[in-house]
C-alpha positions as CSV (number, residue, x, y, z in Angstrom):
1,X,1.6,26.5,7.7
2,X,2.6,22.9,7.7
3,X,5.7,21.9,6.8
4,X,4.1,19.5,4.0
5,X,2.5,20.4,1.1
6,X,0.4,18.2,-0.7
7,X,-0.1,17.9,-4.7
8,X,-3.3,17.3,-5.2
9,X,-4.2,15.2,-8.3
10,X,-6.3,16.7,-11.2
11,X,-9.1,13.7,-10.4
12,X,-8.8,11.3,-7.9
13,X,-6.0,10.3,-5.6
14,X,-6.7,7.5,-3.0
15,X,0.0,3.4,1.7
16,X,7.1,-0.4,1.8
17,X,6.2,-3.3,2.2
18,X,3.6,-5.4,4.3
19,X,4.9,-7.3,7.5
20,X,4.0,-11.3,7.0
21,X,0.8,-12.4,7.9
22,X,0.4,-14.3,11.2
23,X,-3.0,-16.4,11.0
24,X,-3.7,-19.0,14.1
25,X,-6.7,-18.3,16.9
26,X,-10.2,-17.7,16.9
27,X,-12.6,-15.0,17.8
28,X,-16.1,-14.6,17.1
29,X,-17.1,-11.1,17.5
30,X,-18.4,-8.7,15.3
31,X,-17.1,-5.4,13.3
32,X,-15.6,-3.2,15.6
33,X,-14.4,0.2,15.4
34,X,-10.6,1.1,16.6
35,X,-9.2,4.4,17.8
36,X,-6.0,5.4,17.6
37,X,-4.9,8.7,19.9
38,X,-1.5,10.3,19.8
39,X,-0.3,12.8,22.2
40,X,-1.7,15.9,20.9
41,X,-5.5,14.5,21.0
42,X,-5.8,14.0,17.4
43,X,-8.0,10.9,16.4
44,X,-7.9,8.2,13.9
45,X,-10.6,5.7,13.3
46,X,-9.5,2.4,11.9
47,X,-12.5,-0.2,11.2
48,X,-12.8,-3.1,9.1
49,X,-16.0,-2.6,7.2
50,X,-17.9,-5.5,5.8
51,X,-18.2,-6.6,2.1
52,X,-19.6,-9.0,0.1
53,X,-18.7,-12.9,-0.5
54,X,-16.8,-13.1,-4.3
55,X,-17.8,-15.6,-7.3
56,X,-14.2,-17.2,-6.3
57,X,-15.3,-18.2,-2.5
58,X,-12.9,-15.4,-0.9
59,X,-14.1,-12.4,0.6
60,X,-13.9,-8.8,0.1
61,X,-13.7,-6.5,3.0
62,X,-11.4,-3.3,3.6
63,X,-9.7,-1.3,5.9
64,X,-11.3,1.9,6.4
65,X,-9.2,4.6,8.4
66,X,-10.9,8.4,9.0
67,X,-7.9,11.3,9.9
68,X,-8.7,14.8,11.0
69,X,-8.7,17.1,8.6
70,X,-5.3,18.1,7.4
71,X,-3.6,14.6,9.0
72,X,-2.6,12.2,5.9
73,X,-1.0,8.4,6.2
74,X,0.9,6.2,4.1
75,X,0.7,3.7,0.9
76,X,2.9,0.6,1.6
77,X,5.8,1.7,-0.1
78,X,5.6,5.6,0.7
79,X,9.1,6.9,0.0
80,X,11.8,8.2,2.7
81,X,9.6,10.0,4.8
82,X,7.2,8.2,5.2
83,X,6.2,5.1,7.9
84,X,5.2,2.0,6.2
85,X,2.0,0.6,7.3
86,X,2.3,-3.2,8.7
87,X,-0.7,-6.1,9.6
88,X,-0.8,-8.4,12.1
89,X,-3.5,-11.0,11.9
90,X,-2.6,-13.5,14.8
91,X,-6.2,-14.0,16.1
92,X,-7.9,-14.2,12.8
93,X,-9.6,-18.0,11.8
94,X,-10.4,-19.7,8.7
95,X,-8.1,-17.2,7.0
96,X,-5.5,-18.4,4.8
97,X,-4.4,-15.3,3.2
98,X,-5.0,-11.4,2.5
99,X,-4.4,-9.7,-0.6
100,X,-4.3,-5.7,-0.4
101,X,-6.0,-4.0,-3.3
102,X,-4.2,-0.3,-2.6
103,X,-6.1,2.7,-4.5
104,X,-3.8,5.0,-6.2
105,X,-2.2,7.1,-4.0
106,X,-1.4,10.9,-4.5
107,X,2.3,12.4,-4.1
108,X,3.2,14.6,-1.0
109,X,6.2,16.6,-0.5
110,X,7.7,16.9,3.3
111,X,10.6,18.7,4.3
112,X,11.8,19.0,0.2
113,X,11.2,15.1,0.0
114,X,8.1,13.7,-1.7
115,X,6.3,10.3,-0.4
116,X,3.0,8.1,-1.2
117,X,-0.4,8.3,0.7
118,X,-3.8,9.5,1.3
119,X,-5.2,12.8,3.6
120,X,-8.7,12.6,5.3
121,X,-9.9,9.0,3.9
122,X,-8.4,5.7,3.1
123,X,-10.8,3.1,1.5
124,X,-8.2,0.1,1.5
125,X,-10.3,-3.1,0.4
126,X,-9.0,-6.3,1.4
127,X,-9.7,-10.1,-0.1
128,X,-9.7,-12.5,2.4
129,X,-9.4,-16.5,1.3
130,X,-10.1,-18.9,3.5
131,X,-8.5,-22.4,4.3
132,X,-12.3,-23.9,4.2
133,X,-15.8,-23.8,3.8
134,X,-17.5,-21.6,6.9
135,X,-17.3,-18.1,8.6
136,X,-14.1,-16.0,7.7
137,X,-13.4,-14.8,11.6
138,X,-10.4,-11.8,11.3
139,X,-9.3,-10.0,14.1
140,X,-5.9,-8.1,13.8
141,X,-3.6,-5.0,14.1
142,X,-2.7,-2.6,11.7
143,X,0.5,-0.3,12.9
144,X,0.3,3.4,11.2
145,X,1.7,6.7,11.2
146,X,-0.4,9.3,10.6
147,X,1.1,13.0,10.4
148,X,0.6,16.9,10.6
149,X,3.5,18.5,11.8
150,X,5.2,15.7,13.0
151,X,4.9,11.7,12.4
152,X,3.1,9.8,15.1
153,X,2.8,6.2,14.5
154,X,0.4,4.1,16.3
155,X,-1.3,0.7,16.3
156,X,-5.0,0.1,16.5
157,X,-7.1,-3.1,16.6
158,X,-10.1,-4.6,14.7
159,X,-12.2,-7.4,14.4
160,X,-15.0,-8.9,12.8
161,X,-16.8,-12.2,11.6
162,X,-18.2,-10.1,8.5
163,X,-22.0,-11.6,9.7
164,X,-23.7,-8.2,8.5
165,X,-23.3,-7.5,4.6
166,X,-21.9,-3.8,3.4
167,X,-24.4,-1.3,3.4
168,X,-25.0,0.5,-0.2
169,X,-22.9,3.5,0.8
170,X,-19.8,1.2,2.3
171,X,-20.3,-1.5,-0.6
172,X,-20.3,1.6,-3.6
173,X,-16.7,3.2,-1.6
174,X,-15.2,-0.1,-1.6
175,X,-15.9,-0.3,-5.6
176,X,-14.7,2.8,-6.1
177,X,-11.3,1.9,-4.4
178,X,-10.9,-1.1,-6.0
179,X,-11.6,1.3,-9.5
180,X,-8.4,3.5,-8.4
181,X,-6.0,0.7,-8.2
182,X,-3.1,1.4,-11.0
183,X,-3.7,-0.4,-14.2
184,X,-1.5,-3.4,-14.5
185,X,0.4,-3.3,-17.9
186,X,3.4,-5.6,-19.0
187,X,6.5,-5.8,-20.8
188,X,8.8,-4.0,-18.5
189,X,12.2,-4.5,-19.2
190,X,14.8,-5.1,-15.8
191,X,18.5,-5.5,-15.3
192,X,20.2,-6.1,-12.4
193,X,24.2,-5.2,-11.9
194,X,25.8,-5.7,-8.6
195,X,26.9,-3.0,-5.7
196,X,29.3,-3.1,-3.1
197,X,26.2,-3.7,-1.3
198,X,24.0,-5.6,-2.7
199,X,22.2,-4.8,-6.6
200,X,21.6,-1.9,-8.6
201,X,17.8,-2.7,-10.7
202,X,17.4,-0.6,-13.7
203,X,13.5,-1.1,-14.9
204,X,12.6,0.2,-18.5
205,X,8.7,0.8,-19.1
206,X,6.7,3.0,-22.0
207,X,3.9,4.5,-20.4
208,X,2.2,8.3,-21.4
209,X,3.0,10.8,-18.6
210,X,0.6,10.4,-16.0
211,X,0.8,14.2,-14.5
212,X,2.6,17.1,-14.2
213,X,4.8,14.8,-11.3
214,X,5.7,11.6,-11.4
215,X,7.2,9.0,-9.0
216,X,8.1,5.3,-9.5
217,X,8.6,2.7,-6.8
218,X,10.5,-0.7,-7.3
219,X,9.5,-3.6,-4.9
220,X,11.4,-6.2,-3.5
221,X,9.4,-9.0,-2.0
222,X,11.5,-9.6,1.2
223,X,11.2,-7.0,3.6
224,X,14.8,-7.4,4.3
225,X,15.7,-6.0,1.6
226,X,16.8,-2.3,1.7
227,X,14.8,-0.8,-1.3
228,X,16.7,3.3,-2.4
229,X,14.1,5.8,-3.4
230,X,14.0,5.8,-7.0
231,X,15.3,7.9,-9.9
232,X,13.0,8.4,-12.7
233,X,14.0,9.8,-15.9
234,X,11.7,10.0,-19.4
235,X,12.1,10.2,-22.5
236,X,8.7,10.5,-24.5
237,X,7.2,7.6,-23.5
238,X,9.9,5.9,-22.0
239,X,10.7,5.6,-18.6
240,X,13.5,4.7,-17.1
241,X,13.7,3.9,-12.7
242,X,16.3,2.9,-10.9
243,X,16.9,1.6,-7.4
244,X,19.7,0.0,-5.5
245,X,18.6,-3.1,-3.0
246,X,20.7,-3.9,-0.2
247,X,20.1,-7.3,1.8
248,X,20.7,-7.8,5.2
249,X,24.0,-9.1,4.5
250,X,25.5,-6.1,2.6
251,X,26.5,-8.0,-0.3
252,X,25.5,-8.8,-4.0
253,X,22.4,-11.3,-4.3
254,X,20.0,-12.7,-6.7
255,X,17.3,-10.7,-8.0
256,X,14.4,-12.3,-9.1
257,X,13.3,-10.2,-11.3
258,X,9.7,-12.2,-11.9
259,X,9.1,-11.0,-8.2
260,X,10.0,-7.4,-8.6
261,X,6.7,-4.8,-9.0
262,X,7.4,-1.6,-10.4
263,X,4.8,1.0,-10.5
264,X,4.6,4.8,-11.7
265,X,2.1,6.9,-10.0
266,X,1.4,10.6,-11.5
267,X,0.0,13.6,-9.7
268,X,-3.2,13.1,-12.0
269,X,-4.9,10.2,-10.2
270,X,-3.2,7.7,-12.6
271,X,-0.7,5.2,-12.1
272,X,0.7,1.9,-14.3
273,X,2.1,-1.1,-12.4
274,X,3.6,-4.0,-13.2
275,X,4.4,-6.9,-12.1
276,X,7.8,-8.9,-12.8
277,X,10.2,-8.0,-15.6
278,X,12.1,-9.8,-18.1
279,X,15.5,-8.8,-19.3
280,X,17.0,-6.3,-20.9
């Protein structure tokens, strides 16, 4: 039996915080698949599938990574046992930025402690703007871990100059990822008291109980910043999540609180999100 159980949501259930993006080179090849192998002979395949050009000029692609059955990976804030996946696009061209559109993950539980992420499949769709008119050329890294019994992580490559247009089947699972993102609500109440550390962020939401389990995330846009896992309590419909963020200084520091995202993800499939939050 493995040492992780897994809650499955009642519908659907489709990884911290994303490394900066590096954009400079060129390369002008087409999609390729990448494969991943840890030490035990276990696979992954990681390949950046073709989408479609949007009305806005940017383009939609995604990240599509296959495990073996039983294997799961992470969302990018997955809790405190989980790895947090990180990009590296130093060799893409005409790329000025990538915006991750992350499905709805479902809520595992490892060792008594639960984390955020995906078994078998993850559809990740990714919108790609460029700095001008012309081919979007994206070759890159992505640096996982993937687990069973233990936690491998590993780094696979990709590329692609998106020349080929999604097939039906790869165009219809992007849609459907982009479907399971949490829906985005508003008027989230933060406040922010200092530690002997850094801040303790208190968020207050209203939101209907998304499953039988529930677990919030707060977000702190520098990577630097030490995020705790948080405590959720809830009354009715309000919810209450704390975290305490420590710097890389160790000391009390301004919290933006307009940068903060704070989302609530329920064993059903569903989750709420928000991003920024005024006072309380």
């Amino acid at each position: 039996m493995h040492p992780h159980r897994y809650i499955k949501p009642m519908k659907s259930n489709f990884s911290l915080l994303l490394s900066s993006l590096c954009l400079s080179a060129s390369v002008t090849t087409g999609t390729l698949p990448a494969y991943a192998m840890d030490p035990t002979g276990i696979t992954a395949d990681v390949t950046l599938q073709s989408g479609w050009l949007m009305p806005n000029g940017n383009y939609m692609a995604a990240l599509q990574v296959k495990l073996a059955p039983g294997w799961h990976t992470y969302w990018r804030a997955p809790g405190a046992a989980g790895i947090p996946p990180q990009f590296d696009w130093s060799g893409s061209s005409n790329v000025a930025q990538a915006d991750f559109h992350w499905p709805t993950p479902g809520i595992f539980e490892q060792n008594g402690m639960r984390f955020l992420g995906y078994e078998d499949e993850l559809i990740l769709p990714i919108e790609f703007t460029p700095t001008s008119s012309g081919a979007i050329t994206v070759q890159g890294e992505v640096t996982m871990g993937i687990c069973l019994d233990v936690c491998i992580p590993y780094t696979a490559a990709f590329e692609s100059t998106f020349e080929v247009p999604a097939t039906p089947a790869v165009k219809s699972k992007i849609s459907a990822a982009l479907k399971q993102q949490p829906k985005q609500v508003s008027g989230v109440r933060c406040a922010a008291l200092p530690i002997a550390d850094g801040m303790k962020v208190t968020a207050e939401m209203s939101s209907p109980q998304l499953g039988p389990l529930e677990m919030a995330v707060l977000e702190h846009p520098d990577p630097y910043v030490w995020v705790s896992e948080a405590m959720t309590r809830r009354d009715g419909r309000d919810v209450t999540i704390e975290s305490e963020m420590v710097p890389a200084q160790a000391t009390p520091f301004f919290v933006d609180r307009s940068q903060l995202r704070i989302t609530l993800i329920g064993s059903s499939g569903q989750a709420v999100e928000a991003q920024g939050c005024t006072g309380s």
